[in-house]
Steps between C-alpha positions, in 0.01 A plus 500: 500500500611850471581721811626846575756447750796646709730281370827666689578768702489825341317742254211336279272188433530244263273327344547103484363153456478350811326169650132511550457463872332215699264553786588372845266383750229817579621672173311558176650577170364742344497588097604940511235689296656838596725713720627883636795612578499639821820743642642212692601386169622738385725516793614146411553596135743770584665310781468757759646437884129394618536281198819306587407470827177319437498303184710206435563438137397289316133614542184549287360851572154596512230507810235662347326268261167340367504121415251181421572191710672244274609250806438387820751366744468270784218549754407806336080529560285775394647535158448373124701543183341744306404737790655882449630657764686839611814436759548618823887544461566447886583132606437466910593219688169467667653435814616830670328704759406731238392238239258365748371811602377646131835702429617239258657813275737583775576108573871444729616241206359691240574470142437653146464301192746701263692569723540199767415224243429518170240699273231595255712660178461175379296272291504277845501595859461228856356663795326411804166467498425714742623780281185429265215742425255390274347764270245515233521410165322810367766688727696729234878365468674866606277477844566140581882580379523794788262405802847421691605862483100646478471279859785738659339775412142364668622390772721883566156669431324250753711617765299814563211625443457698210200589393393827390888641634766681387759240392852570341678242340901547445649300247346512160655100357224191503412447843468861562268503223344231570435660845307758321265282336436353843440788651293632229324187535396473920382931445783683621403874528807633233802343426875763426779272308806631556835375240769668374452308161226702324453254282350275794317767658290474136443128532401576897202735383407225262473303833254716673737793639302786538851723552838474401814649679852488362746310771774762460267809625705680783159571652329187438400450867371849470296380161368189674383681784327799327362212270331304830354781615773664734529239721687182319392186343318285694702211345816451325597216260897515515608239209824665340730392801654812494623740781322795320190270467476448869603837599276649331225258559517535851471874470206494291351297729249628733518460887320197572570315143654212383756441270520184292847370493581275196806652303839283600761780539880430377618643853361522847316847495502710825171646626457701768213298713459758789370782299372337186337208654455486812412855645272504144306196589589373154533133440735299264385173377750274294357266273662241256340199290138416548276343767501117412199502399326782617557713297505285190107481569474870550645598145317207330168642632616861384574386192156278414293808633652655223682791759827428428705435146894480471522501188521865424887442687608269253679671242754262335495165337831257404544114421749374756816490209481912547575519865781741430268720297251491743728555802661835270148604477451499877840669556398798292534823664174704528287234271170427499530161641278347726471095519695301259350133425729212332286240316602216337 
């Protein structure tokens, strides 16, 4: 089978033919309709320090994908070839204090398939079963492709209450968009986007902004407040992982709000609790993956009701043999990129 892969350490992917896996006991093969790059592998492609720290080549990239069951391995119940399914990309050991008490995402042993072990940029991927989310066949391909990455952005917006608030979201790249669709989608009150690529700020009004701020304004706390009504944002969305991002997030916040942690900074970033937190009353909440399977039922309900649609965030299409092209596309400075799906 083919399969994009680290193959050594270093700069790129390569593309190669590779054995077609075999499922072990509690694992199901599954057939790869579709997949999206997400940043992490992008990290992986350029071979950052994060990167050499956690991959060990050889390994087949890819976490967020969309596949039909083609296999079933030993003592594996529930399941049947043919059945499609989306992938939960987080593998838990089911054993842990957190495992057993419904924080499976944040699991002691955890792993990530595309990272830990092997995965779906290619025409063949083994995972547990546990990993398995069965979908609809009259789902469209792009949403079953991205409900990994949609599912972070769901379960950050189902941290607080929204509805009918001020919300700014900081980071304009896919989950920050797709954070906009979700909030557009449980009523927030107005939602400010705030990039420095202007480009992205364009697909973010496509999303349901109802303002856009540049992220280089001097006086963008200023902006944000003025723009809340004087008194902050009563929450902020902070997805860029950047010290401005948080910064200024927690300065357009307003006393008493909540600010959405997701963006995974290069270097510690320093914030000064007393003042900005705690003698503020404002609260920080970090959130990573999605609730297994919480919020999987959440964002499949949103998106049957017919509130909530990803696919206005995908904006790229390659076959797997153009992962360099696709990867260049990504890279671009100040384009209009927002998810970028491999298919076969």
């Amino acid at each position: 089978m083919k399969a994009v892969m680290k193959e050594n350490a270093g700069a790129g992917l390569v593309l190669r033919e590779v054995k077609e896996p075999s499922p072990a006991a509690g694992e199901v093969l599954l057939k790869v309709r579709a997949a999206s790059i997400c940043g992490t592998d992008v990290h992986i492609y350029n071979w950052d320090r994060w990167a050499e720290s956690a991959v060990k080549p050889p390994r087949i990239l890819g976490h967020e994908f969309t596949a039909e069951v083609a296999d079933l391995g030993k003592g594996v119940v529930g399941w049947k070839k043919g059945d499609l399914v989306s992938v939960e990309s987080h593998i838990p050991c089911l054993e842990c204090y957190q495992c057993k008490n419904g924080f499976m995402h944040i699991c002691d042993r955890l792993k990530i398939i595309g990272i830990d072990t092997d995965g779906g940029f290619a025409d063949y991927v083994a995972v547990p079963q546990v990993c398995l989310w069965k979908i609809d066949s009259r789902l469209p391909l792009e949403t079953a492709t991205v409900l990994e990455p949609l599912g972070n952005a769901v379960h950050a917006v189902s941290a607080v209450d929204v509805a009918g608030k001020s919300a700014v979201v900081f980071g304009c790249g896919p989950t920050g968009l797709f954070v906009t669709r979700v909030l557009k989608a449980v009523g927030a009150g107005k939602i400010a986007c705030v990039d420095i690529n202007a480009m992205r700020l364009e697909l973010a009004r496509s999303c349901g902004a109802t303002e856009l701020f540049p992220g280089d304004a001097t006086d963008l706390p200023d902006r944000l407040r003025a723009w809340s009504g004087g008194y902050g944002a009563d929450v902020v969305f902070e997805m860029s992982g950047s010290k401005a991002g948080l910064t200024n997030g927690l300065s357009s916040l307003k006393k008493g709000g909540t600010l959405i942690a997701f963006g995974l900074s290069r270097q510690p970033i320093e914030v000064d609790v007393s003042n900005q937190v705690i003698m503020t009353g404002r609260k920080i909440v970090g959130i990573v993956g999605r609730l297994m399977f919480d919020t999987w039922k959440k964002m499949a309900a949103m998106i049957e009701e017919g509130r909530l649609d990803p696919r206005p965030v995908v904006t790229h299409k390659f076959r797997m043999d153009q992962i360099d092209e696709a990867m260049k596309t990504i890279s671009q400075p100040n384009a209009k990129v927002g998810k970028v799906m491999l298919v076969p």
